[in-house]
SEMAR-483833 format. One record per atom (N, C-alpha, C): x, y, z; residue in one letter. Coordinates in steps of 0.2 Angstrom, whole numbers, plus 5000, padded with zeros to 4 digits. Layout:
<atoms>
XYZA;...
</atoms>
This chain:
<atoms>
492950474954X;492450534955X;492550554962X;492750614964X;492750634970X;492050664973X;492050654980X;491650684984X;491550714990X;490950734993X;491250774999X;490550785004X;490750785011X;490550775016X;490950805021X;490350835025X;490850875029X;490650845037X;490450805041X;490450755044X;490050685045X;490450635051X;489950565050X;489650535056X;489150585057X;488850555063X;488750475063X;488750485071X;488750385071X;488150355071X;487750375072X;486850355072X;486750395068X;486450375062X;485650405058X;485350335055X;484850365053X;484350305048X;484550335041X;484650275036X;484550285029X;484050225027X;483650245022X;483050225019X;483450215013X;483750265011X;484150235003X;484950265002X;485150224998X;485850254997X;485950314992X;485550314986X;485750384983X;484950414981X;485150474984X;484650544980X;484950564975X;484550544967X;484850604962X;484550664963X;484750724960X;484450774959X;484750804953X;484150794948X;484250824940X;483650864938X;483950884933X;483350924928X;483050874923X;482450844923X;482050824918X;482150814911X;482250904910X;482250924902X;482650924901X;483150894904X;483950904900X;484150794900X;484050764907X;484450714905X;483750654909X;483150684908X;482550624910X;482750554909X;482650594899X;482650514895X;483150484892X;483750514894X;484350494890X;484750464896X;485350514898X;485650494905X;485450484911X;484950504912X;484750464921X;484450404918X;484150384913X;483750304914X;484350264915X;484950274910X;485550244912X;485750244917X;485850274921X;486150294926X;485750244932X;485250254933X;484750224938X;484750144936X;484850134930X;484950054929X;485650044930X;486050094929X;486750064933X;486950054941X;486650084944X;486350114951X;485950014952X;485250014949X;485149944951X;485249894948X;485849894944X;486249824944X;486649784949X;486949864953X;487449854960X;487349844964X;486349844964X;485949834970X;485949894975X;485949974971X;486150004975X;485250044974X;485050054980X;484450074981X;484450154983X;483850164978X;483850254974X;483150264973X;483350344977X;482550364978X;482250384969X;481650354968X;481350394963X;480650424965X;480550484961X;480050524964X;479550534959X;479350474956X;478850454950X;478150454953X;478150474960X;477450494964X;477450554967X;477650624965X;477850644971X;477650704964X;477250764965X;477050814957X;477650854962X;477750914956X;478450964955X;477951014957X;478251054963X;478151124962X;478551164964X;478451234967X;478851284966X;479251254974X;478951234980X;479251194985X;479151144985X;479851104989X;479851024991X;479451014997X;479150954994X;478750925000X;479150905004X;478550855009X;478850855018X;479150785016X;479050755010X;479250685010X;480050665006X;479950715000X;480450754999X;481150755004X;480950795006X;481350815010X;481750755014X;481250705017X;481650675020X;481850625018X;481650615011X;482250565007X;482850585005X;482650645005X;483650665004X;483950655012X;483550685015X;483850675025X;484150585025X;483750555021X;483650485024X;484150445017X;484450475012X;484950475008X;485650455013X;486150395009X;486750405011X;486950445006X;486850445001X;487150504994X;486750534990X;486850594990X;486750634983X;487050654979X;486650634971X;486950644968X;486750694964X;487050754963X;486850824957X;487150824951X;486450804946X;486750804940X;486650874937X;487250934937X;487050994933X;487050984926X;486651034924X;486451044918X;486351094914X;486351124908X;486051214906X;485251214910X;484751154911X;484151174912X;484051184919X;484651144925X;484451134930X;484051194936X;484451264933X;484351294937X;483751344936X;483351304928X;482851344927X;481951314932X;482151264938X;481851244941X;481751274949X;481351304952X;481651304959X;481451244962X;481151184961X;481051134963X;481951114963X;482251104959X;482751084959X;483351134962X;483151204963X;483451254967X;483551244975X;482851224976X;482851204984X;483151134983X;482951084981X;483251014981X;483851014983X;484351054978X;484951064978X;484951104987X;484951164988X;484851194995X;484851145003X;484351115001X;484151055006X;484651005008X;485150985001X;485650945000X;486350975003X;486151004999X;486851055004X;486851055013X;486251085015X;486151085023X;486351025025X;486050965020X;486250905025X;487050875024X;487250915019X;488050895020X;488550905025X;488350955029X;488450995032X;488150975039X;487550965040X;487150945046X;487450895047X;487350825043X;487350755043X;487950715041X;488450755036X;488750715034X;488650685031X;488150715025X;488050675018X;488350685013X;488350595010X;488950615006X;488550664998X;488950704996X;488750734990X;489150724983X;488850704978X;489350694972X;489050724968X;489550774964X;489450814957X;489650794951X;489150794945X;489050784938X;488750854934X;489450864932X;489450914926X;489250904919X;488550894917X;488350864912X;488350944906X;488750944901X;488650994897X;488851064898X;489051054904X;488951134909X;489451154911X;489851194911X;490651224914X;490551234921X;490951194925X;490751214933X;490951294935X;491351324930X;491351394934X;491051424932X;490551394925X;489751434925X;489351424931X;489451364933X;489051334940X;488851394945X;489751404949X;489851404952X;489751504954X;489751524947X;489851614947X;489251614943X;488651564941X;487951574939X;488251614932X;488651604927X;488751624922X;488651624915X;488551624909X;488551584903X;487851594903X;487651534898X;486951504898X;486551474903X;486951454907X;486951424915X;486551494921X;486851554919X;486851594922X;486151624920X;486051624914X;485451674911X;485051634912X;484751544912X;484151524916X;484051524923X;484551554927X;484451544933X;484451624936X;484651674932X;484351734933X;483451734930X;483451704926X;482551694923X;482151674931X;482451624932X;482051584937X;482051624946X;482651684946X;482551724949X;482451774951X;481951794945X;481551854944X;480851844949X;480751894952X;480051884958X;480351874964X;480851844964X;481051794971X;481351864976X;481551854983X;481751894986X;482251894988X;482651924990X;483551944989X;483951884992X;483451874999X;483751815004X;483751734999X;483151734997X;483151674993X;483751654985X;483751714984X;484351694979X;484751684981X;485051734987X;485651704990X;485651644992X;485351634993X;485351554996X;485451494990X;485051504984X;485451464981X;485851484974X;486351574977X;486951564972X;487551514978X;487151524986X;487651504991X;487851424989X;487351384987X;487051314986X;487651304979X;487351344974X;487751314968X;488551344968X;488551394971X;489451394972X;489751334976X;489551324979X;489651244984X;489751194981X;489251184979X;489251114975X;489551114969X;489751154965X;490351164960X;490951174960X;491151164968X;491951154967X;491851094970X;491451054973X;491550964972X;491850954963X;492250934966X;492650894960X;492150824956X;491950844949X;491550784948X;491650764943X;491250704938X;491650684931X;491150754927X;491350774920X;491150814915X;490950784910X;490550784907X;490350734901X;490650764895X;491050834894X;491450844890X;491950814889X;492150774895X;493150744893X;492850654893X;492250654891X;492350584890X;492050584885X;492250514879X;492050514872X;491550454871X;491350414880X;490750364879X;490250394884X;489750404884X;489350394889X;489350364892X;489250324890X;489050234892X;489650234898X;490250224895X;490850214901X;491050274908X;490650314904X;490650404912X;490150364918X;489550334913X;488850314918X;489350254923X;489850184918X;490050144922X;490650194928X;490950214928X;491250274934X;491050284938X;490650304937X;490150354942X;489650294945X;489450264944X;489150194948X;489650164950X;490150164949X;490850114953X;490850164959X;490850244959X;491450274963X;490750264969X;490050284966X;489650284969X;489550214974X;489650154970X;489750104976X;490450104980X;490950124979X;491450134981X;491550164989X;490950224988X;490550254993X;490250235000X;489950194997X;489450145000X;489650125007X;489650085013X;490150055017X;490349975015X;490949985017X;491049895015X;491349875020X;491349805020X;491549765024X;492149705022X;492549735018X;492949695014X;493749705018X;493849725025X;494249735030X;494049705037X;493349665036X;493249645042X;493449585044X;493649535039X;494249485043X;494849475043X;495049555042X;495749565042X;496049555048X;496449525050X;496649505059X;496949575059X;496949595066X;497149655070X;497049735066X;496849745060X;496749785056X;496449845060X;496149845064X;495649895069X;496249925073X;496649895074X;497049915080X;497549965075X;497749945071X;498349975066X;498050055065X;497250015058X;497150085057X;496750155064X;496650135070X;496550175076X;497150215077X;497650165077X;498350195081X;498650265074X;498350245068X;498350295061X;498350335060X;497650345063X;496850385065X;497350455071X;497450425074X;497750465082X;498250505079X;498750465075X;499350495071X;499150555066X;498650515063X;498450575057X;498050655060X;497850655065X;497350685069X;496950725061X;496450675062X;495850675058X;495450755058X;495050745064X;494850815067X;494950875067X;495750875065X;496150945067X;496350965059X;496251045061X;496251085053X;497251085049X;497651045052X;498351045052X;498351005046X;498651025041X;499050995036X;499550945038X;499350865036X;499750815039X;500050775034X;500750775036X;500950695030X;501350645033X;500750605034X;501150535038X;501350485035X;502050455037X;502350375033X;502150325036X;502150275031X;501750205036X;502350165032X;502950135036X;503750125036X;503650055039X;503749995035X;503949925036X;504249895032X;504349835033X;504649775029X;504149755022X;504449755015X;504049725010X;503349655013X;502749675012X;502449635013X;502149605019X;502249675024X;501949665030X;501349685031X;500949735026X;500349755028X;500549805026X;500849865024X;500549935024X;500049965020X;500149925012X;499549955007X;498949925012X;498849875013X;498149855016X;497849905022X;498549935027X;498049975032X;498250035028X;498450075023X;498350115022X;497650135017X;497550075015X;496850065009X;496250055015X;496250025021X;495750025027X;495650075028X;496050145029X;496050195033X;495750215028X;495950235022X;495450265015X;494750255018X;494650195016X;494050185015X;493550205021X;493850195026X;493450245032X;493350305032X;493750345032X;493850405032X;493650465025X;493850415019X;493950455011X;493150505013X;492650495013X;492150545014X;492050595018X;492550605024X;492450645026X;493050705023X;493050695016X;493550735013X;493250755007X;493350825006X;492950844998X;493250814992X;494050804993X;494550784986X;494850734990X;494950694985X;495250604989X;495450564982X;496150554982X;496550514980X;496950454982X;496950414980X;497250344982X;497550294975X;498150324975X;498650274971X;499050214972X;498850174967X;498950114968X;499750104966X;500350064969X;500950064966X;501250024961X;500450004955X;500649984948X;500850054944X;500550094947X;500650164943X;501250174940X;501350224934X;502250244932X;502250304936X;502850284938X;503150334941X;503650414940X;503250444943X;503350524939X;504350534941X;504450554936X;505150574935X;505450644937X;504950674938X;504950754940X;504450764944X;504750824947X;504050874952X;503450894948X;503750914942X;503050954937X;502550884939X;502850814935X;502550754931X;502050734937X;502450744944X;502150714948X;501350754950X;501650824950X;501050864953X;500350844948X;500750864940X;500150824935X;499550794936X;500050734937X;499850664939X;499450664946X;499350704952X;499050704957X;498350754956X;498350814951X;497950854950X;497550804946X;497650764942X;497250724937X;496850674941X;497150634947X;497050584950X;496450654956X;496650684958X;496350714963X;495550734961X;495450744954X;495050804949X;494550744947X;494950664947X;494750624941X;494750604935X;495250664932X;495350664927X;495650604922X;495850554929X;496050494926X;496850514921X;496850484917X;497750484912X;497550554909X;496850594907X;496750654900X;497050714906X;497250754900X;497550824902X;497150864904X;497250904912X;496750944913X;496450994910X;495851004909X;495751084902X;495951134906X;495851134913X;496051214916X;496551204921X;497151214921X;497651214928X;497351264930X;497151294931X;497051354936X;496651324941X;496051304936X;495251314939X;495351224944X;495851174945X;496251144946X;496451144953X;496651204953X;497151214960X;496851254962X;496351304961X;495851324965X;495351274968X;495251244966X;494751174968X;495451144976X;495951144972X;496451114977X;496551164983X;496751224983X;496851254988X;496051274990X;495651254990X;494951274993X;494451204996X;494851164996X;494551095000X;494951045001X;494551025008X;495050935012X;495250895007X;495650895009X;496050835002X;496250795006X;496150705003X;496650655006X;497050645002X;497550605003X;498050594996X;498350524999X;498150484997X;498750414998X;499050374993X;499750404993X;500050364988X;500450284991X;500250244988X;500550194991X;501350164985X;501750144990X;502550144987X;502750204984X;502750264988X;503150334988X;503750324986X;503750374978X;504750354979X;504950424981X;505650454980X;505950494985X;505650564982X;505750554975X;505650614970X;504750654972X;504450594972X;503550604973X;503450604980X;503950624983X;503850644991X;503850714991X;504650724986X;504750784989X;504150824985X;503950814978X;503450834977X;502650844981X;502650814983X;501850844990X;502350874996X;503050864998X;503250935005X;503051005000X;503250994994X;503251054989X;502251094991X;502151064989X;501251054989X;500951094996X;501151055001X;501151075008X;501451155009X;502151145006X;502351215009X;502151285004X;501851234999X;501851324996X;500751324996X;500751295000X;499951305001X;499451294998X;499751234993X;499151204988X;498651144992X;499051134997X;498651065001X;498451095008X;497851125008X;497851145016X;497051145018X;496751165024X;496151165027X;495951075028X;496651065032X;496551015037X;496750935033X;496950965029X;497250915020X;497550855024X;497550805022X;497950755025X;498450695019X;498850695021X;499350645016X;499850595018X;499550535017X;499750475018X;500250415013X;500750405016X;501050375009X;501550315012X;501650255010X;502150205010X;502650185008X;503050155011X;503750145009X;504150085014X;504550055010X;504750005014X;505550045016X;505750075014X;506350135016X;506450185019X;506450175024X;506450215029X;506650275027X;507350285024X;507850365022X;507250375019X;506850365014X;506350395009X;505950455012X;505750415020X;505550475024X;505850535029X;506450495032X;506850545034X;507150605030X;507250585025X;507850645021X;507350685020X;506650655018X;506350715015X;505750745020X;506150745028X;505750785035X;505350745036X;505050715035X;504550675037X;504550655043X;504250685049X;504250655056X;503850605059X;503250615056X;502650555057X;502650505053X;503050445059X;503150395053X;502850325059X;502350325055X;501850245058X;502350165056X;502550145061X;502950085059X;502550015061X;502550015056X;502049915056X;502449865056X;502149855063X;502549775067X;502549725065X;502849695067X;502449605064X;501949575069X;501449545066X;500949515070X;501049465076X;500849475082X;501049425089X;500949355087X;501349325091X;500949235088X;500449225087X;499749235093X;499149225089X;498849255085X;498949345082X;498649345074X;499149305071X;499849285071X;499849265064X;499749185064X;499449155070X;499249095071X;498549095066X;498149155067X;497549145065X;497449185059X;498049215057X;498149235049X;498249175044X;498349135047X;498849045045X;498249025043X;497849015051X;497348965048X;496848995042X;496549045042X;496049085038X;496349055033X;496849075031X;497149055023X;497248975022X;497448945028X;497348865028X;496548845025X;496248875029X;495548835028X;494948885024X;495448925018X;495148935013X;494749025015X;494949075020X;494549115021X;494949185021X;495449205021X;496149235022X;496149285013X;499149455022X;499649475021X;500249425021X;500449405016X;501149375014X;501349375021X;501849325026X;501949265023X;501349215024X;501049235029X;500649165033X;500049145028X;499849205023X;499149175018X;499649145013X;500349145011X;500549105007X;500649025010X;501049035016X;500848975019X;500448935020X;500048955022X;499248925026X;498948905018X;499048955012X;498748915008X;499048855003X;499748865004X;500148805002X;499848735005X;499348725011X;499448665014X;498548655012X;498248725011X;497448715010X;497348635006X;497048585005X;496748525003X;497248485006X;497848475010X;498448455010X;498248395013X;498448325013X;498348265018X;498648275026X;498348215029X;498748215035X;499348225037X;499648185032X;500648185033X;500848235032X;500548255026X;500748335022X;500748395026X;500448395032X;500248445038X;501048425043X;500848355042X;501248335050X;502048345047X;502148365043X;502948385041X;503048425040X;502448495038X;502548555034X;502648595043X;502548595049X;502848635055X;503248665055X;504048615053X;504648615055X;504948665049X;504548675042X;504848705038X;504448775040X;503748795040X;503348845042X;503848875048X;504048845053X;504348875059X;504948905059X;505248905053X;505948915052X;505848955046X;505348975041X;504849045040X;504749095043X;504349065049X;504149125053X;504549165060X;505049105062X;505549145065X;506049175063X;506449175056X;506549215053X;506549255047X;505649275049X;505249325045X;505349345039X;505749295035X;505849295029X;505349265024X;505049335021X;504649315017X;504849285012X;505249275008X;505549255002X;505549165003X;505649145010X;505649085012X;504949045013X;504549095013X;503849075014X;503549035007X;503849105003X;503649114995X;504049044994X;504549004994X;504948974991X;504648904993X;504148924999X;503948835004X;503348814999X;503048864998X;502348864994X;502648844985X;503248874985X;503348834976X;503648794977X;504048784982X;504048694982X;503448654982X;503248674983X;502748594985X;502348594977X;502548644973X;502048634966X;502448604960X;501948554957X;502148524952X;502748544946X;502948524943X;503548554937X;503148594933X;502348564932X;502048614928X;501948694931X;501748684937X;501348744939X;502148784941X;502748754943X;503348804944X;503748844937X;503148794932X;503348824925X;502948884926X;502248874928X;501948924926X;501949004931X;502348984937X;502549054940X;503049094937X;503549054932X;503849094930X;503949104921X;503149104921X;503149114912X;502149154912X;502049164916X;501349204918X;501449274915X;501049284910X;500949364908X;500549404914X;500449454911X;499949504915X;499349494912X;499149464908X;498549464905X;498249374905X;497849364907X;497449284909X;497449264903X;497249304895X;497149264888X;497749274886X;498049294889X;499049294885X;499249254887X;499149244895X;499449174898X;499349134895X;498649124894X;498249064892X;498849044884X;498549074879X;498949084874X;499749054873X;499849084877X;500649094879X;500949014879X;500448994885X;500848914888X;500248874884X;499848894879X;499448844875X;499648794873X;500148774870X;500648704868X;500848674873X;500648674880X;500948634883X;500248574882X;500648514887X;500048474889X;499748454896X;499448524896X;499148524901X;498748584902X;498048594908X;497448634908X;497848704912X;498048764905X;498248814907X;497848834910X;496948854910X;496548874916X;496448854923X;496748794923X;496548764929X;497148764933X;497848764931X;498348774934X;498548854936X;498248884930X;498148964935X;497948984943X;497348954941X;496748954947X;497048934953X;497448864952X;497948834956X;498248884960X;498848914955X;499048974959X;498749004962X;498149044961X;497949074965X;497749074968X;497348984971X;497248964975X;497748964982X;498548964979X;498948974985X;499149024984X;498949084983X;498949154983X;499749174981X;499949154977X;500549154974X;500249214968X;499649214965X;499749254962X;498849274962X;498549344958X;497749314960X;497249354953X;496949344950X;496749364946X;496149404946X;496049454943X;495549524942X;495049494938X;494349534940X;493849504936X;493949544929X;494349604928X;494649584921X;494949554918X;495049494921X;495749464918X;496649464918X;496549524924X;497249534924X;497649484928X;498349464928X;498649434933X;498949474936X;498849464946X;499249484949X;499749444953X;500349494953X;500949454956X;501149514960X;501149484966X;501749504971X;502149524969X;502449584972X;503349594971X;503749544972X;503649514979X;504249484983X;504149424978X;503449414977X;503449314969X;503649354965X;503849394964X;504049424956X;504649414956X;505049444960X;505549434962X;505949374962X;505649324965X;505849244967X;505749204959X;505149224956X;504949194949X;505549204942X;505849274944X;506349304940X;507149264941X;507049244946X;507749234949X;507849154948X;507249124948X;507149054947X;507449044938X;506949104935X;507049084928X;507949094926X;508249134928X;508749154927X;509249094931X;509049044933X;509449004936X;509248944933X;508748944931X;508648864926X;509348864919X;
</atoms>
């Protein structure tokens, strides 16, 4: 679900992290109780205004719970706009995205956003009712509010066939929002994503597409997934692809694929190309694709030059191939080095003593529970890893050291943890616990849905092993 905020002051106070603002009569009893229990499951803290009477203006208290909001969330509705309690609500929220850099998320609940956003339909005729008596200034102000907040790209409760799984979305993206702190033991990670930052010139209203150009397995998805997550708010449209994705075979497939990913629309087809690329040509957009092939390059210079990606738009993408960026003009190209002796000294240990990029976290975890001798022998191989920064030797130090079973089990792992399980069931011995094993030494590491994940560069080494037995 995207979002948008138009700047991030370094000091405010938050009292809570989201302000909903809904209509009552449309989603009281149905979708907002769901919603605010999905909200405090994830421990995310949401103003409710169960003391606070409705009238035609917001109170003083009001007011500053949305001020004192990390987010708001607008659920539109056919009823919402038959409130001006919910008219200013909305207004208010708007000022502070704009003021504060608050962030704002849109929820099209039953309601076509370009009814929203041109006050049209049935959407239009309650909110013509609601602005009979009012004076000219005041309506303007909130057709100004609800055109604004209808080209945030949000989820539509039309294009999903659960409730239930829109509300789980929308509480993920909403925490996803939230600040984290899941790059704060990243050794030297500050210093990369700064040098990024400079590159990308964040600030500046210039359409930017930078490459982030290294050796397999040196870091670049992780600083490119850092900078994300900094920055993704101060952007109305943001996408971030992961490089399990299928890879688009065409320009058409590819732009598809990014209007779906940018809109949210997930794998479903978008109802409106138009109303699509209007969204896109009229707001900040991120875009990071990680493991760019050549084809879905050329498709975003396409993008840039014919002026779908513009008002400060930024695009970031990686590849371990350098020619992938040059041929296709690419002149901003962020190149990641390998870490000095002491971060990768102190990459070692983290993953040694259980706290912890490929090689040093495969290392350090190969020797984690390891004895004394086991240490005082492992230098000499470690050292001849690390000076000839071969990862694949790294990968190969860690599966030597594993048992016959577990070197079976690198090279007969499904993608799925009950497949696996299944899979190597007849042997004699605890498939669950020899998983874990593995991704104890981070050879491989499992999703709390169950998926297995493997490295390319162990993929590769696991493939080549099996084809040599």
């Amino acid at each position: 679900m995207a979002s948008s905020s138009s700047s991030s002051p370094s000091t405010h106070h938050y009292s809570y992290d989201v302000f909903p603002s809904f209509s009552s009569k449309d989603v009281g009893r149905t979708f907002l109780s769901h919603f605010l229990e999905g909200l405090k499951s994830k421990g995310i803290k949401t103003f409710q205004n169960n003391g606070i009477m409705r009238s035609e203006y917001i109170t003083t208290e009001l007011a500053r719970a949305i001020e004192e909001s990390r987010i708001s969330v607008v659920i539109l509705s056919k009823n919402y706009p038959s409130s001006s309690w919910c008219l200013n609500e909305l207004q208010r929220i708007m000022k502070c995205k704009v003021s504060l850099g608050q962030i704002v998320m849109a929820i099209f609940y039953d309601v076509d956003p370009s009814d929203v956003r041109e006050q049209t339909g049935d959407f239009g005729k309650v909110f013509e009712e609601t602005c009979y008596g009012k004076t000219d200034e005041q309506k303007k102000k909130w057709r100004k509010a609800l055109s604004h907040v209808a080209v945030i790209a949000g989820e539509h409760s039309i294009s999903w066939a659960s409730e239930a799984e829109m509300i789980s979305k929308i509480v993920m993206d909403v925490s996803n929002e939230l600040p984290s702190t899941d790059f704060d033991q990243l050794v030297g990670i500050e210093a990369h994503v700064a040098k990024l930052k400079a590159m990308v010139c964040l600030e500046s209203d210039e359409v930017k597409v930078v490459g982030i150009w290294g050796p397999a397995g040196i870091g670049k998805a992780t600083i490119a997934r850092a900078l994300y997550n900094q920055v993704s708010r101060n952007f109305q449209l943001k996408f971030y692809r992961e490089p399990s994705w299928k890879r688009a075979s065409n320009t058409m497939e590819f732009q598809e694929e990014l209007l779906s990913g940018v809109l949210d629309h997930r794998d479903m087809k978008i109802p409106n190309k138009q109303e699509a690329i209007f969204r896109l040509m009229h707001q900040r957009v991120l875009v990071v694709i990680d493991c760019v092939s050549f084809v879905e390059l050329q498709a975003l210079q396409k993008l840039v030059q014919q002026w779908y990606l513009r008002f400060g738009s930024k695009v970031i993408v990686t590849n371990a191939d350098l020619y992938t960026f040059t041929d296709n003009g690419i002149e901003q190209i962020y190149k990641v080095t390998y870490p000095s002796r002491e971060e990768a000294l102190q990459i070692f240990s983290y993953a040694a003593f259980g706290q912890s990029d490929l090689p040093q976290e495969i290392l350090g975890s190969a020797l984690r529970g390891k004895n004394k001798e086991e240490w005082t022998m492992a230098p000499a191989k470690v050292n001849t890893c690390l000076v000839d920064t071969d990862i694949q030797k790294a990968t190969r130090f860690a599966h030597d050291g594993l048992s016959k079973k577990h070197k079976r089990e690198t090279t007969s792992s499904s993608k799925n943890l009950n497949n696996a399980i299944y899979t190597l069931s007849g042997s004699d011995w605890d498939v669950e616990k020899g998983l874990q094993t593995l991704a104890d030494m981070a050879l491989i590491s499992i999703s709390e849905g169950g998926e297995i994940m493997m490295h390319g560069l162990v993929q590769s080494m696991s493939t080549r092993l099996r084809w040599n037995r």
